[in-house]
C-alpha positions in Angstrom: -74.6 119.4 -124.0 -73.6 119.9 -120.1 -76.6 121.7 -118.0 -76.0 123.2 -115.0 -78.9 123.4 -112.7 -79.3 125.5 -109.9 -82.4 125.1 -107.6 -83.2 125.7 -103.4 -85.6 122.9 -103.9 -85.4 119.4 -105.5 -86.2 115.8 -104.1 -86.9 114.1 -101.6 -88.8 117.7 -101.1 -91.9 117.4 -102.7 -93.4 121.3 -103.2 -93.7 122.3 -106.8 -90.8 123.8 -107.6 -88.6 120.7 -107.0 -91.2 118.0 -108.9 -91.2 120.5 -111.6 -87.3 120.3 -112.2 -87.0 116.6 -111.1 -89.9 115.1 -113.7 -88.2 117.7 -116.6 -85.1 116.3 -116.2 -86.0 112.6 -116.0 -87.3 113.4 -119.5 -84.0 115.1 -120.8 -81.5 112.8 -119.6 -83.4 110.4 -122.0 -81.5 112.4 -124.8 -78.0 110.3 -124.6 -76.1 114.1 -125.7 -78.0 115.8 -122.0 -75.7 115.6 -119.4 -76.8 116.8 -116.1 -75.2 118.2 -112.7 -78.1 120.2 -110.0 -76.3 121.9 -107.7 -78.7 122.4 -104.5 -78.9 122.5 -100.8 -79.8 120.1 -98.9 -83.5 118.9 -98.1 -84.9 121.0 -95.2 -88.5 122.7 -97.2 -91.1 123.3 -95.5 -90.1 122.6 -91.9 -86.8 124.2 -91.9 -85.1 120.9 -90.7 -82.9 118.8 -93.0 -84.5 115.9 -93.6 -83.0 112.0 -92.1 -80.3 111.0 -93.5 -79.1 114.3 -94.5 -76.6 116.3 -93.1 -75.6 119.9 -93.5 -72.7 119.9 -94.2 -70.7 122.4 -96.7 -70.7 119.9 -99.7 -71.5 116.4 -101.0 -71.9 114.7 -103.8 -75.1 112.3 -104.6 -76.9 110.7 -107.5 -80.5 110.6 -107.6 -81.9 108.3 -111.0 -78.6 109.1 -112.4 -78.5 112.5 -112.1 -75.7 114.3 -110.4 -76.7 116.3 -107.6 -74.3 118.6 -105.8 -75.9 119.8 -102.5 -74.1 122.9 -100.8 -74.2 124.2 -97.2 -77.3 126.9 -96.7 -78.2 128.6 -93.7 -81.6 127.1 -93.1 -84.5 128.4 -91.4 -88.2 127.7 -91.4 -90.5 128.9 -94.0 -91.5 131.5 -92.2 -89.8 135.0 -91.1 -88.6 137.4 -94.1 -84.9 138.1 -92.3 -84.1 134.8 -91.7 -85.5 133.1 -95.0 -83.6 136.0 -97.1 -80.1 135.0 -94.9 -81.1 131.6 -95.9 -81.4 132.4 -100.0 -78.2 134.8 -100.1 -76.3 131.9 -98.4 -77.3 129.2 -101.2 -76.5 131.9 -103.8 -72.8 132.2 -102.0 -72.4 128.4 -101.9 -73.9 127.3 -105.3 -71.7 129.3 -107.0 -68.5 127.9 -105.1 -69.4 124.5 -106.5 -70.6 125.8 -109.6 -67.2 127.1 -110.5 -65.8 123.5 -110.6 -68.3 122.2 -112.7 -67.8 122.2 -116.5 -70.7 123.7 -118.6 -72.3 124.6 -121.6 -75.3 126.5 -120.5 -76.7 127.3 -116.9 -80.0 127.3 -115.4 -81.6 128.9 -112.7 -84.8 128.8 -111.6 -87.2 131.2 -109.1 -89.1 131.1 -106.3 -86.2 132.7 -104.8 -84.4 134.6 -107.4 -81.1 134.9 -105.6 -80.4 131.6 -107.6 -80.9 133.6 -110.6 -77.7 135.9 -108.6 -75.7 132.6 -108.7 -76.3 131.8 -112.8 -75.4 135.2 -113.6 -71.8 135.2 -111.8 -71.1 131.6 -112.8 -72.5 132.4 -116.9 -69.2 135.7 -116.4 -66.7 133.1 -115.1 -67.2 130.6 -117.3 -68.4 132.6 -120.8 -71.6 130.6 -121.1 -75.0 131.4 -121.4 -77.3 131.3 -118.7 -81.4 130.7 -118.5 -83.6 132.3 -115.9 -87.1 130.2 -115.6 -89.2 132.8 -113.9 -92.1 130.3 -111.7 -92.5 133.5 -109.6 -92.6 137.6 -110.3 -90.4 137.7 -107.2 -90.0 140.4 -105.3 -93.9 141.2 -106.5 -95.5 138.2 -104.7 -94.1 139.0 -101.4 -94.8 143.1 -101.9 -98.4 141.8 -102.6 -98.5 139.7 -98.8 -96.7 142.5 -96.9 -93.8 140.6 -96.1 -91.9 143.6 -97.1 -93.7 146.8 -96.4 -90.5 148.9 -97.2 -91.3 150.4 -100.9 -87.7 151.8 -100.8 -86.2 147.9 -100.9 -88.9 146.7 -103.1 -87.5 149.5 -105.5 -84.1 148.0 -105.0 -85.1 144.2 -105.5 -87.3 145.1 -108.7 -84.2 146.9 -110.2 -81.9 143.4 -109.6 -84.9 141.5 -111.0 -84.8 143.8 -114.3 -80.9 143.1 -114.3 -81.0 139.9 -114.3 -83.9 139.3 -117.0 -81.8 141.6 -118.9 -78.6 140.1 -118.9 -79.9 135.9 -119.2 -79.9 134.9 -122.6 -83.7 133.3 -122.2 -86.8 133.6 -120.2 -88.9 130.8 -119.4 -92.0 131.7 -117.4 -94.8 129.3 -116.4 -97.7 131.4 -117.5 -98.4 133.9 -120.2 -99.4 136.3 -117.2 -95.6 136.8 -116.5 -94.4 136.6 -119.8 -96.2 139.4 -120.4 -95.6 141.6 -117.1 -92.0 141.2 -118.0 -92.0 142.5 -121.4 -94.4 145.5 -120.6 -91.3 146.6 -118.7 -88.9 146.8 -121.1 -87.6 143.2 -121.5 -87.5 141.5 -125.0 -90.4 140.0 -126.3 -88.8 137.3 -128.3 -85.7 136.4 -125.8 -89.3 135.1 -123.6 -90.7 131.5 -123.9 -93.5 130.1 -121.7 -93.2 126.0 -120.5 -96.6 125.7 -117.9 -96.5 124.0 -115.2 -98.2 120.3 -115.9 -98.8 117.3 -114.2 -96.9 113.3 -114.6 -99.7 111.0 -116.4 -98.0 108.0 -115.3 -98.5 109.1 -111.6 -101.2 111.1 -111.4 -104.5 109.4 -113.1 -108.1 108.7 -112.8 -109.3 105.5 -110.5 -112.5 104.0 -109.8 -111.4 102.7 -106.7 -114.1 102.9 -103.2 -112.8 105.1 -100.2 -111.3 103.6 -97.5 -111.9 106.2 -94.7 -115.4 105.5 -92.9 -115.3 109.6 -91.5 -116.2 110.6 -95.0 -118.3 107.8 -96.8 -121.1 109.5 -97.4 -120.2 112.6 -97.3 -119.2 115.2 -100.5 -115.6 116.0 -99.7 -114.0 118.9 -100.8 -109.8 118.8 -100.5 -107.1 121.0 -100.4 -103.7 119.2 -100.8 -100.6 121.2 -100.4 -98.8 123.9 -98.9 -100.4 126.0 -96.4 -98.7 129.2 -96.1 -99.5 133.3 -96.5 -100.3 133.0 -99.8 -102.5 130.1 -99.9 -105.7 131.8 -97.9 -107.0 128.7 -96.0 -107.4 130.4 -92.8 -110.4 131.8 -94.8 -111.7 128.8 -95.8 -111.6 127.2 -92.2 -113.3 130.4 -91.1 -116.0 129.8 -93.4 -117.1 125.9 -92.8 -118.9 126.6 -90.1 -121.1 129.3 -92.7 -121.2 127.2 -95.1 -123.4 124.7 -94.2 -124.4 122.7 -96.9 -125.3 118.9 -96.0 -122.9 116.4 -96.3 -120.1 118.5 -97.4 -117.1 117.9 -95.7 -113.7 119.1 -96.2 -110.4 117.1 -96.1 -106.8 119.7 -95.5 -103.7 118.0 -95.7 -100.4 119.6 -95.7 -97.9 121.7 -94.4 -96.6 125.7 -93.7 -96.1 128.7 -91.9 -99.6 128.7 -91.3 -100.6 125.4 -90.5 -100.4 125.5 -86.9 -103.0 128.7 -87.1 -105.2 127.2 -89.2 -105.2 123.9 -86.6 -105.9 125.9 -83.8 -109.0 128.0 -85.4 -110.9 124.9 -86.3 -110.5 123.8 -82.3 -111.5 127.2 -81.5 -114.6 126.7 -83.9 -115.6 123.2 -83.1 -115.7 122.5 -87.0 -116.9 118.6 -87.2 -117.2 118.5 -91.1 -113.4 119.2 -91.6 -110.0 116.7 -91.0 -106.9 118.1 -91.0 -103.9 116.6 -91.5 -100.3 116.7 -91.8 -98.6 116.6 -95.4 -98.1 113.0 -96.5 -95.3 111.3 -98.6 -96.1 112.5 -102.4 -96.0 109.3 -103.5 -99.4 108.5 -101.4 -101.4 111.5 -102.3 -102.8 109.5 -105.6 -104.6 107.7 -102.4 -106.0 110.8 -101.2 -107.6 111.8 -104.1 -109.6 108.4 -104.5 -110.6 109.9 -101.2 -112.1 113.4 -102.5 -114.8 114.7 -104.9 -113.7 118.1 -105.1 -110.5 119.3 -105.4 -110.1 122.9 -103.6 -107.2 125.1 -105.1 -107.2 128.5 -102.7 -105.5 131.5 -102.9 -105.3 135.1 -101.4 -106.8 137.6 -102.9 -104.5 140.2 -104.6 -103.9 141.2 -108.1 -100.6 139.4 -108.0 -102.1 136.2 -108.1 -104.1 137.1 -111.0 -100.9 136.2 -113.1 -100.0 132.7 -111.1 -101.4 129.1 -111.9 -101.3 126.7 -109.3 -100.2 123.4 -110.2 -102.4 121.4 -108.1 -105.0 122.3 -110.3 -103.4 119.7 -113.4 -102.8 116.6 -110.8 -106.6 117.7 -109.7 -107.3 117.3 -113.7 -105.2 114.0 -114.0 -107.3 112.4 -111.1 -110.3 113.8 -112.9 -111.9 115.2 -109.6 -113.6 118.4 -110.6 -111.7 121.9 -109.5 -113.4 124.6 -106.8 -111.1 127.5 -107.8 -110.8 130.1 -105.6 -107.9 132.3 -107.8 -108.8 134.4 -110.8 -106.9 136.2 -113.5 -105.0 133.1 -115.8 -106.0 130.2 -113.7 -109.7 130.8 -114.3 -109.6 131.4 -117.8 -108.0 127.9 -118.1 -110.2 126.2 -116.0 -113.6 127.8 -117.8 -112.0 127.0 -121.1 -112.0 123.3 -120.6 -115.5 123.8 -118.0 -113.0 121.5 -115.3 -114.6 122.8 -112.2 -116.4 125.8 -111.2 -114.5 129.4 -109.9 -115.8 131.4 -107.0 -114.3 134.5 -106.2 -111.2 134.5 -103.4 -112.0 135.2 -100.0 -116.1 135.9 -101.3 -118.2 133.5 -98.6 -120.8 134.1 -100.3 -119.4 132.8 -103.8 -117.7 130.3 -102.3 -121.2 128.8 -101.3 -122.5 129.5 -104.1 -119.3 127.0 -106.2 -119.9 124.6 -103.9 -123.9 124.4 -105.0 -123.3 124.6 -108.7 -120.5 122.2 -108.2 -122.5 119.2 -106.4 -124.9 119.3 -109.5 -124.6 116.0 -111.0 -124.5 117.6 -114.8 -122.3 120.2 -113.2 -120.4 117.5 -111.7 -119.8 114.9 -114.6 -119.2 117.4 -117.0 -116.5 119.1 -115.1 -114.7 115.7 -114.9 -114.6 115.3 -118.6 -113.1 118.6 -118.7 -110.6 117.8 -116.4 -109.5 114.6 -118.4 -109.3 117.3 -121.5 -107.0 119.9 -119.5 -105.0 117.0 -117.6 -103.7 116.0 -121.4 -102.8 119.2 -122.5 -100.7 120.0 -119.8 -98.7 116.6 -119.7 -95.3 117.1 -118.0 -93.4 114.7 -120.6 -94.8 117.5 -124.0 -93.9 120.2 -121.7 -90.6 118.3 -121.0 -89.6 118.3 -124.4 -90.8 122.0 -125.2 -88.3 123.0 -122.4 -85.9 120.9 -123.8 -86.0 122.6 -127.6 -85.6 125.9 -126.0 -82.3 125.4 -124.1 -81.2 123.3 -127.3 -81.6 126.2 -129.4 -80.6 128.5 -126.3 -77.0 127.1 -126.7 -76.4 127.2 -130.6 -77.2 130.9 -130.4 
């Protein structure tokens, strides 16, 4: 069986949508019938820059692990600016189907945030008469309705119609939590056309150490971390804002990554004077097993909205793997997993007062040592390599149908 995949983002970028395909199909190609070809754009997330060593250029051919990767010519901008990013999106949709069209295939697969690869899957499924997947990791246009990047209800009306196309014309739906799975069907979509593979974590790269920190800033203190990308959705200028009303002893937090809003959120801890927090910039994924040795909370933020009430971030399983106890600030599906295997505490998004509060409970030693049981619990049943091969069966059976 050919696949064609069709992502905006896969390695060396390093946010979750491009891990996520990359460790899946590490698993598959161990199937000696899985043949492979991603057809992609060229490394540029988050900074809007391609990365060294890459050039963009309007095609070119590489092999990463053994995997074919096509990589097209995108209009790239940061990630930042709803015109610009949108021009960027329609122009991979243009390009990956050029390529696509000279690829042979037995089934496509396209996966969101962005659904204008979905655009791409669909035209390329009608050219060559093959089926096509959508994985849904985002109820896009929704999440950017719920930040106000588009106010205009009259285009959100037009982008939810093209999002009820497409689900209606792929031949399966794979969402990452029940949450969508079941916001999709409610309008109108078939129940049994939608399977849900979670987002999970690598247990051969992300796993529990006993090893001593390294960093003499934080060696006696209680360090909460956030790891990852700080952007609209991800609410972290409210957690700067509240260090400085926080103020429990010894606790001291660690932010490392990168975004539209980092920049913000460096120059409001200036403005504050926080001591008790380091921020830094994002690091090579490969090191950020370091960083958790270096943490004994791991923070995982978002905005408040009802949107979010459906997401699950996946920062909470390689939290889980590391076995460092989870302060989650997002509710709806994420909290229900979290409680259900007691891996951290919840506190309710952009709530000082609760967030206080999560940090007390948390810092309880039978708080504390319980939670990282339950994180060893969750981190196992969200393996990548089960989830892998649940993926796997669907598109198998997928293209015998």
């Amino acid at each position: 069986m050919k696949i064609i995949f069709i992502t905006d983002n896969f390695p060396p970028e390093s946010n979750a949508p491009a891990i996520r395909t990359y460790e899946h199909i590490n698993y598959w190609i161990k199937d000696k019938n899985i043949e492979i070809t991603i057809i992609t754009c060229f490394p540029n997330f988050p900074y809007g820059k391609v990365f060294p060593n890459y050039k963009n250029k309007l095609f070119e051919v590489d092999y990463v692990n053994g995997i074919k990767v096509i990589r097209v010519w995108s209009f790239i901008s940061k990630n930042e600016g709803l015109f610009k990013r949108t021009i960027d999106f329609i122009s991979f949709s243009i390009t990956s189907i050029v390529a696509g069209i000279f690829e042979k295939g037995d089934i496509i697969i396209a996966t969101s945030p962005q659904f204008f690869t979905s655009f791409s899957a669909y035209f390329l499924s009608k050219i060559k008469n093959i089926p096509w997947i959508f994985e849904v990791r985002d109820l896009w246009p929704e999440s950017i309705g719920a930040l106000n990047a588009i106010s205009n209800k009259n285009i959100l009306k037009v982008l939810e119609k093209c999002e009820i196309f497409l689900y209606q014309n792929c031949k399966r739906i794979i969402t990452v939590t029940n949450s969508f799975k079941k916001d999709i069907y409610l309008r109108g979509i078939n129940k049994e056309k939608i399977s849900v593979v979670e987002n999970g974590v690598n247990l051969n790269k992300f796993t529990f150490t006993n090893k001593k920190r390294t960093s003499q800033i934080i060696k006696d203190k209680f360090v909460i971390g956030y790891f990852g990308t700080i952007g609209m959705a991800h609410g972290i200028e409210f957690i700067v804002k509240s260090i400085p009303l926080i103020n429990i002893e010894k606790v001291h937090f660690l932010i490392i990554g990168n975004g539209s809003k980092f920049s913000e959120i460096k120059k409001l801890s200036e403005k504050l004077s926080i001591k008790n927090l380091t921020i830094l910039n994002a690091i090579p994924r490969e090191k950020l097993i370091e960083y958790y040795q270096e943490i004994d909370v791991s923070l995982v933020n978002l905005k408040k909205t009802v949107a979010f009430k459906k997401v699950i971030p996946s920062k909470i399983f390689e939290a889980a793997a590391c076995q460092k106890p989870i302060l989650l600030g997002v509710e709806g599906e994420s909290k229900k997993i979290l409680e259900s295997y007691r891996a951290g505490i919840c506190f309710e998004p952009e709530n000082l007062s609760s967030l206080k509060k999560a940090i007390k409970e948390i810092m309880k030693p039978e708080n504390y040592n319980s939670a990282k049981n339950g994180c060893y619990l969750l981190a196992k049943k969200y393996s990548r390599e089960r989830l892998a091969k649940k993926m796997l069966t669907i598109i198998k059976k997928t293209n015998l149908k």
